[in-house]
C-alpha positions as CSV (number, residue, x, y, z in Angstrom):
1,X,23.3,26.5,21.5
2,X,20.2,26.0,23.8
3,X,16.9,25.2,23.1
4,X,13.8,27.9,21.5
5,X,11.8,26.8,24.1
6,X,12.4,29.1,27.1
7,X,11.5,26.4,29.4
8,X,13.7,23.5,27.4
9,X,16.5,26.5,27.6
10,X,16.1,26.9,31.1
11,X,16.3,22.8,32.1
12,X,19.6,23.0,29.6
13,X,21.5,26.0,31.0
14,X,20.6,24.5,35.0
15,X,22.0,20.7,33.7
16,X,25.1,22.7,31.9
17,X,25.9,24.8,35.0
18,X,25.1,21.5,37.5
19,X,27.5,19.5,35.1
20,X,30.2,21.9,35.3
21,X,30.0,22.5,39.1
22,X,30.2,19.6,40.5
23,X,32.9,18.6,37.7
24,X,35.0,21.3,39.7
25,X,33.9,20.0,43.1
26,X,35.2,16.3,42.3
27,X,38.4,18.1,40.6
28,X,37.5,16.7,37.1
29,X,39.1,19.4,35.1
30,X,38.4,17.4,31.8
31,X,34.8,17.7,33.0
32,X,34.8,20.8,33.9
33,X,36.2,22.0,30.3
34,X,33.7,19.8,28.7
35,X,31.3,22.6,29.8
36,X,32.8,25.5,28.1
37,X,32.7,26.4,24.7
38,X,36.4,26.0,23.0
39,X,37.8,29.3,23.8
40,X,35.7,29.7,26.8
41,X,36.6,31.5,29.5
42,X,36.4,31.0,33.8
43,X,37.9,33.6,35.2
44,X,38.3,33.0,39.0
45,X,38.4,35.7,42.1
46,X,41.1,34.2,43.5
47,X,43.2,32.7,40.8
48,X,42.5,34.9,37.6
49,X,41.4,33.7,34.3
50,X,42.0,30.7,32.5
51,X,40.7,29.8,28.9
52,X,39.9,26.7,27.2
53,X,41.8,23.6,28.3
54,X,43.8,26.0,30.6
55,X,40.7,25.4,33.1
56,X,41.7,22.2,33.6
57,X,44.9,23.5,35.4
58,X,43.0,25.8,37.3
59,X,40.8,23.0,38.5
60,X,43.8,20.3,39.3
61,X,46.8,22.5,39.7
62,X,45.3,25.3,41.6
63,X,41.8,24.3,43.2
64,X,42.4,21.0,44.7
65,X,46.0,22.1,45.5
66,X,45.0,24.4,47.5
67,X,41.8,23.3,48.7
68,X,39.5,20.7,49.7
69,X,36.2,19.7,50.8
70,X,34.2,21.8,48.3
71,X,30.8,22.4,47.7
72,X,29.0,24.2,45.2
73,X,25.2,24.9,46.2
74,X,23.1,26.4,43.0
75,X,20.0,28.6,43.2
76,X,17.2,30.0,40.8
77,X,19.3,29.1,37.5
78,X,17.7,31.0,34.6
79,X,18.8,31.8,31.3
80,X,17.4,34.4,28.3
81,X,18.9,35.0,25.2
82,X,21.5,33.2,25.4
83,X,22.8,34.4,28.8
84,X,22.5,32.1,31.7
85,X,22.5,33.5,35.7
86,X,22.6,31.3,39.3
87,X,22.5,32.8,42.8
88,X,25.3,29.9,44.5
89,X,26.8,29.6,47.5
90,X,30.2,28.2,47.5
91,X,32.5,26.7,50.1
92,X,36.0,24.8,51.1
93,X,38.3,24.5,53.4
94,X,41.7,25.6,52.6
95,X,45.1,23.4,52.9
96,X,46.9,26.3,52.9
97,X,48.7,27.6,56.3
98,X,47.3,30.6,57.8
């Protein structure tokens, strides 16, 4: 749960989303899932949606299969009530042919 301060909420939610982020940049799955809640849920544009410990697999067996030299640039993270946002820019360069 995050903070009642808005501001201490805020500081949280940008650390939480940082932490998970570059987790998936460096392909640290276990890091990645360490983000989410139990049955969390990431669902992905290219790959679907994966819950829980599943996200590791989507990070190791499907991400850095597939892909390399990520980056992950976060923007303006805010969160209210319990809902966090982040304008991102995300990038990589694929390993599959074209």
């Amino acid at each position: 749960m995050l903070a009642d301060d808005p501001m201490e909420s805020i500081m949280e939610f940008k650390t939480l989303i940082q932490q998970m982020t570059q987790a998936a940049v460096r392909g640290d799955g276990p890091g990645v899932v360490a983000c989410f809640c139990e049955n969390g849920i990431y669902h992905d544009v290219f790959y679907g949606e994966f819950r829980g410990s599943a996200i590791i697999n989507l990070i190791e067996g499907h991400f850095h299969r597939d892909g390399k030299d990520f980056q992950w640039d976060l923007y303006d993270a805010i969160e209210q009530n319990g809902i966090g946002y982040a304008r991102y820019v995300f990038s990589y360069a694929s390993k599959l042919g074209s």
